[in-house]
MIPALO-908968 format. One line per 10 residues: number of its first residue (from 1); their letters; for each residue x, y, z of C-alpha. Coordinates in pm, 1 decimal. Layout:
BEGIN
NUM> a> X Y Z | ...;
END
This chain:
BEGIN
1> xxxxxxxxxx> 2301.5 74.6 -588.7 | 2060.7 281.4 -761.1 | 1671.6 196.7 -683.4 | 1480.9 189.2 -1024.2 | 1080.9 182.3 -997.8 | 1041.2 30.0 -1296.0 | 1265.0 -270.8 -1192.2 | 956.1 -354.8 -940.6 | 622.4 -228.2 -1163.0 | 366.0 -462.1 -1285.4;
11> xxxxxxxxxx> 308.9 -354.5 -1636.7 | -46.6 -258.8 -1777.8 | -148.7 -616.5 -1904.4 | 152.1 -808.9 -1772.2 | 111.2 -1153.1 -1753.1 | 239.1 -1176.7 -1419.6 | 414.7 -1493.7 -1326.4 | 555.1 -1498.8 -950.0 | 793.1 -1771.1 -970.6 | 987.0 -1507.0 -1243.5;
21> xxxxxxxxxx> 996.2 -1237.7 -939.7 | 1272.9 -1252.2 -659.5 | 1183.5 -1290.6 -339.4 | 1516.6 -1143.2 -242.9 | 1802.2 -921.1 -454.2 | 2113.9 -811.4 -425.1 | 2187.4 -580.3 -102.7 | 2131.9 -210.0 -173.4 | 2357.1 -96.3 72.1 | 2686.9 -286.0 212.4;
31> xxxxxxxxxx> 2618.7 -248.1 593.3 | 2343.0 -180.3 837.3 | 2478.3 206.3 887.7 | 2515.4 262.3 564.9 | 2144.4 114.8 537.7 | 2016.7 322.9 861.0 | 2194.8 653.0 663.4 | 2020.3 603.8 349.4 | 1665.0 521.1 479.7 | 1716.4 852.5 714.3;
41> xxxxxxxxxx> 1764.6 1020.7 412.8 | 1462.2 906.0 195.0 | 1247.0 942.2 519.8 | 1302.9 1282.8 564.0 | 1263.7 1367.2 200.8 | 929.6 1233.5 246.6 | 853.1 1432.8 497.0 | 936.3 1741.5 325.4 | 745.3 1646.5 36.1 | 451.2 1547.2 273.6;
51> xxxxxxxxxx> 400.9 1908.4 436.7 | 453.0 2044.2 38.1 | 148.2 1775.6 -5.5 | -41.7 1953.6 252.2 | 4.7 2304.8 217.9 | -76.9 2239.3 -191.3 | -405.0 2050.7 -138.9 | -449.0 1928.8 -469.8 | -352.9 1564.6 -424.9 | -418.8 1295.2 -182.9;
61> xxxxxxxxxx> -182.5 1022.5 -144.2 | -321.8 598.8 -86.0 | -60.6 340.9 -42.0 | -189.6 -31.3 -72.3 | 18.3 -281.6 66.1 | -74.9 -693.1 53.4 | 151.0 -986.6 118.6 | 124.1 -1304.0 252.7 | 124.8 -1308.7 630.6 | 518.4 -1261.9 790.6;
71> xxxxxxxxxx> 577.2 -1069.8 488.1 | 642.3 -741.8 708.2 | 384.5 -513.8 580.8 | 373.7 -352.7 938.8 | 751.8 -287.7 968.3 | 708.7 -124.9 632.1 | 467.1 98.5 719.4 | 666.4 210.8 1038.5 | 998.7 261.4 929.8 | 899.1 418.4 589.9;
81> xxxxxxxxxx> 652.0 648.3 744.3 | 833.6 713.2 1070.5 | 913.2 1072.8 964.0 | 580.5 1172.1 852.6 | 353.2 1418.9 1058.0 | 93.6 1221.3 1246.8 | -181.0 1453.5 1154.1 | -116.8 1416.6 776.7 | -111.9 1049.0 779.5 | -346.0 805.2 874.4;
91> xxxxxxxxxx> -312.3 416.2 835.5 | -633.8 183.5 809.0 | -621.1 -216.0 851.0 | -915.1 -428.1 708.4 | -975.2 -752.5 872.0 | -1324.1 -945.2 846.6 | -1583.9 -731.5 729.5 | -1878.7 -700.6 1019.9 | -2231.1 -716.8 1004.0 | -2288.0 -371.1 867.9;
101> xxxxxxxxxx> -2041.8 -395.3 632.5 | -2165.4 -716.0 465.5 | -2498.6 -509.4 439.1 | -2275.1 -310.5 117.7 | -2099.9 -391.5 -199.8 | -1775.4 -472.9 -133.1 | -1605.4 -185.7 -165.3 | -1816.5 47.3 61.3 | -1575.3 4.2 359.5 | -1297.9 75.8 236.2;
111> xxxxxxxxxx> -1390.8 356.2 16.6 | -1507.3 538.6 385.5 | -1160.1 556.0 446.9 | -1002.6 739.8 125.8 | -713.6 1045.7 175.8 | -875.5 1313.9 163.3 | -664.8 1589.8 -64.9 | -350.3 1686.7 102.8 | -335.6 1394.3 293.5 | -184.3 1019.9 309.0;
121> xxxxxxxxxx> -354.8 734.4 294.3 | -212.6 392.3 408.7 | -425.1 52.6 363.8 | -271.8 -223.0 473.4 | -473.1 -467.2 343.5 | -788.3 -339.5 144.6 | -1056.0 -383.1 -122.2 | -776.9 -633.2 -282.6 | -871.6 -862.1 -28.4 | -1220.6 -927.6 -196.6;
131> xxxxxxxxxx> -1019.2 -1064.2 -507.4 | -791.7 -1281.3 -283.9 | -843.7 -1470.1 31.1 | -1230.5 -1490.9 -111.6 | -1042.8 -1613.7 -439.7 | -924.0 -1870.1 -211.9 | -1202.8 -1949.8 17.7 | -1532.0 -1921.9 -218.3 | -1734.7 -2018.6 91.6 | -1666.7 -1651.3 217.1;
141> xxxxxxxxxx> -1891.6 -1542.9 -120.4 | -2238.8 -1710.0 27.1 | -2189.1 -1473.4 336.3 | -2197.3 -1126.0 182.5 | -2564.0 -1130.0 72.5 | -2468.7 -1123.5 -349.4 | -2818.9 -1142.3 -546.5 | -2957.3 -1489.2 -657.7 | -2698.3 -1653.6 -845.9 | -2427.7 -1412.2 -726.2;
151> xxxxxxxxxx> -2220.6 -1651.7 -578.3 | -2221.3 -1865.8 -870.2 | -2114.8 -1696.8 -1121.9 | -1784.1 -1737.1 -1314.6 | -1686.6 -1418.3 -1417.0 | -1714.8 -1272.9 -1062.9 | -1375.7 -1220.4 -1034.7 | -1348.0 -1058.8 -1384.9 | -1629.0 -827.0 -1244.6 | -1436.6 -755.7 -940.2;
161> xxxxxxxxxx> -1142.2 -648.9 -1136.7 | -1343.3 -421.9 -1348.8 | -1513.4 -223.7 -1064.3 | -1165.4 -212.5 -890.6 | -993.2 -76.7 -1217.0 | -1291.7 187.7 -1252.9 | -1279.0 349.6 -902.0 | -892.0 348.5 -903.6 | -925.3 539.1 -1270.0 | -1222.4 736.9 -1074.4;
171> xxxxxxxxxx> -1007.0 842.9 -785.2 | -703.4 947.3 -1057.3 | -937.4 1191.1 -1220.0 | -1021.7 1340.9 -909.3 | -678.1 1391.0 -753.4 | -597.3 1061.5 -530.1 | -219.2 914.3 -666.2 | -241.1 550.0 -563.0 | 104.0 312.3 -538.5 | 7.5 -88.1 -441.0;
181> xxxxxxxxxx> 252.5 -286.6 -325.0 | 278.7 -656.9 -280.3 | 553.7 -777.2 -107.0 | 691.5 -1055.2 -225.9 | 819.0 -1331.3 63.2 | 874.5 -1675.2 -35.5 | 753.5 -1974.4 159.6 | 1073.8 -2037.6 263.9 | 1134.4 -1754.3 448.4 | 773.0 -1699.6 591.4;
191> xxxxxxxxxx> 860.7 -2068.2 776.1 | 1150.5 -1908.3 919.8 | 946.0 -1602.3 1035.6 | 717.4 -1832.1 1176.7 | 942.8 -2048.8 1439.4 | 1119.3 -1719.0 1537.5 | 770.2 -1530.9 1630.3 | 731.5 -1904.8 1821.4 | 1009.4 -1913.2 1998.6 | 1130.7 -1544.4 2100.4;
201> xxxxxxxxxx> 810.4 -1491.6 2371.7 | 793.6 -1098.1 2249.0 | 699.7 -1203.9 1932.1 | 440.2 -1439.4 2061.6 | 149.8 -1247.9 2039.3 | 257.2 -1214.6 1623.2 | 131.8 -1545.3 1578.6 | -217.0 -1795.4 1550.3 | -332.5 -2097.1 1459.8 | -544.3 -1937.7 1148.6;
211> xxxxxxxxxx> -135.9 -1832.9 992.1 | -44.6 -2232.8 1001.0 | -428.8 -2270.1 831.4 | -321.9 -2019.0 565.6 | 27.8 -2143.5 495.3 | -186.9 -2460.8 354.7 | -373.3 -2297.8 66.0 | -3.7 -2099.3 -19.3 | -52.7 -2217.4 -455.8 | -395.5 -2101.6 -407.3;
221> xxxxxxxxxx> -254.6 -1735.6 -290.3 | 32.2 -1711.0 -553.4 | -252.4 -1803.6 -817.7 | -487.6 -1550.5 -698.6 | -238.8 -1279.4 -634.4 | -58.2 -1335.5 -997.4 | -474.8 -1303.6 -1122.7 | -546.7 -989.6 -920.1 | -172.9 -795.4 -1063.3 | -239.2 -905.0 -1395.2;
231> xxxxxxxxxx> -580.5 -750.9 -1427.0 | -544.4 -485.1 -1204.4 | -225.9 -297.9 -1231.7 | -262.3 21.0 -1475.1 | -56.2 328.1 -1556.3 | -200.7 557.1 -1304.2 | -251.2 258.4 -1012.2 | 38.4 40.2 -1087.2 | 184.3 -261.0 -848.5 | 481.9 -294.0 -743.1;
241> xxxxxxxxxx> 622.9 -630.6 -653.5 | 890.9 -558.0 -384.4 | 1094.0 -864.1 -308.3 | 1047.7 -896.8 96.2 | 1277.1 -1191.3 221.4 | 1533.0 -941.6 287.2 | 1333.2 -645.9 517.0 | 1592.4 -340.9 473.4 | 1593.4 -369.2 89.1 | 1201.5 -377.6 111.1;
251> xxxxxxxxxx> 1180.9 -62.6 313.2 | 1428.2 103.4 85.4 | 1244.7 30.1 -219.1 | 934.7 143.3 -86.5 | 1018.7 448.9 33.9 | 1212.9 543.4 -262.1 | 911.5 444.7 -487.8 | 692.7 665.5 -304.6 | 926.9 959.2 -323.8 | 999.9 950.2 -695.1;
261> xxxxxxxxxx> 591.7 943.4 -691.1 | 572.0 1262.7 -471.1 | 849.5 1395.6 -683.8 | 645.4 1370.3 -1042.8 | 354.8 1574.0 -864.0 | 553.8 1898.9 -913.7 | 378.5 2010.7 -611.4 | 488.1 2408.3 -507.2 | 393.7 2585.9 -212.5 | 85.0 2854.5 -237.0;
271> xxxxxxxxxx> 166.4 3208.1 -379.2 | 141.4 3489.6 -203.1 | -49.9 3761.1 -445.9 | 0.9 4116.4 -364.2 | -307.7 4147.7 -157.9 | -220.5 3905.7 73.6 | 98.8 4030.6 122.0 | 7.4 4371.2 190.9 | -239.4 4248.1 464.3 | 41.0 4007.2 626.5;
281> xxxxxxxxx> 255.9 4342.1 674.4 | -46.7 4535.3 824.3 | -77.5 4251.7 1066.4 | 303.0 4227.6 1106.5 | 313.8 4596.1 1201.9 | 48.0 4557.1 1416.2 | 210.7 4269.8 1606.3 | 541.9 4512.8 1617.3 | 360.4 4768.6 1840.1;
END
């Protein structure tokens, strides 16, 4: 079965209504080798088209991911990245801001850790976070020092959008290609996640008190995130909403979304000009002797 981006894209001004999005599709491949096969394949085309990245430093690469908890955001990241040179790739995780941080707007430490050009940049989690668990829990608001009023005001999320939507359309013009994903797990199947990170002891350490807390406020989350893709996903920063009950289709459709991205870049390798290639053969000869 052929993956189609657009199948998964949040349209510029989409109304975006999550109970209208699977959580799960139909298989893309028929069986676990033929699944193991096809991800080799799109991983190593990605790895190809991340040394072409490098060596044409002209674009840097950030991948958002955000989900629920369960939703396998981490098994994403490894199995779609597996193939990609350490050195070129470099994955940040944002949990509470600290002290320091709180001390800046709220995008100041996140904005630290932007690709530079020729490089890959993977958030899992990120400035998105500011629009929803905040979204959910207002109390956070009175803790990150907003001016007089700040924390009262009702377009603050409207704001937060708009600042969002400007430094993604800033980062465009200046080179960074930016794919966000949300994967898409129902509650359902986040339960089930649950009870097996419970009772299979190397999966213990997966799990806290503070998930259980968050499974409580789940409405809250599927309003906030259907808010934050609305708003927020543009032409040059779309979302993708990547149905995640089922974790091999996920990884497939990731990976092949941020291939056809690579793959639009028309990136080519440096060009020798005659100058450098005349001193290349004086250094050649040189090593001959």
């Amino acid at each position: 079965m052929k993956i189609k981006a657009k199948d998964y894209r949040v349209e510029e001004d989409e109304n975006v209504d999550l109970r209208k999005r699977p959580t799960r599709g139909k298989a893309l491949c028929p069986s676990k080798d033929s699944y193991q096969e096809l991800l080799g394949e799109q991983v190593d085309a990605l790895s190809d088209q991340q040394q072409l990245l490098y060596a044409s430093n002209r674009y840097g690469i950030l991948l958002i991911f955000q989900a629920m908890d369960a939703a396998g955001k981490d098994g994403v990241i490894r199995h779609v990245m597996s193939g990609i040179n350490p050195q070129g790739c470099q994955v940040f995780s944002f949990k509470h801001p600290s002290i320091a941080e709180l001390e800046h707007d709220f995008l100041w430490r996140t904005t630290r850790c932007l690709p530079e050009r020729g490089r890959i940049g993977i958030f899992n989690r990120s400035y998105y976070e500011e629009v929803l668990i905040v979204r959910v829990h207002p109390e956070i608001l009175h803790s990150q020092g907003l001016p007089e009023g700040g924390t009262d005001d009702k377009d603050i999320w409207q704001e937060r959008y708009r600042s969002i939507v400007d430094l993604e359309r800033h980062l465009h013009r200046n080179g960074t290609r930016i794919l966000k994903f949300f994967l898409h797990l129902s509650e359902e199947e986040q339960r089930t996640r649950f009870i097996d990170r419970i009772d299979e002891p190397e999966k213990n350490w997966k799990f806290s008190l503070a998930d259980i807390e968050e499974r409580k406020f789940w409405k809250q989350y599927m309003h906030a995130y259907e808010a934050c893709l609305s708003a927020t996903s543009t032409k040059i920063a779309p979302w993708y909403v990547v149905p995640a009950d089922d974790k091999d289709n996920a990884r497939l459709i990731v990976s092949r979304i941020i291939l056809d991205t690579f793959k639009k870049l028309k990136m080519s390798y440096p060009k020798t000009d005659n100058m450098r290639r005349q001193e290349l053969i004086s250094i050649r000869q040189s090593l001959m002797k």
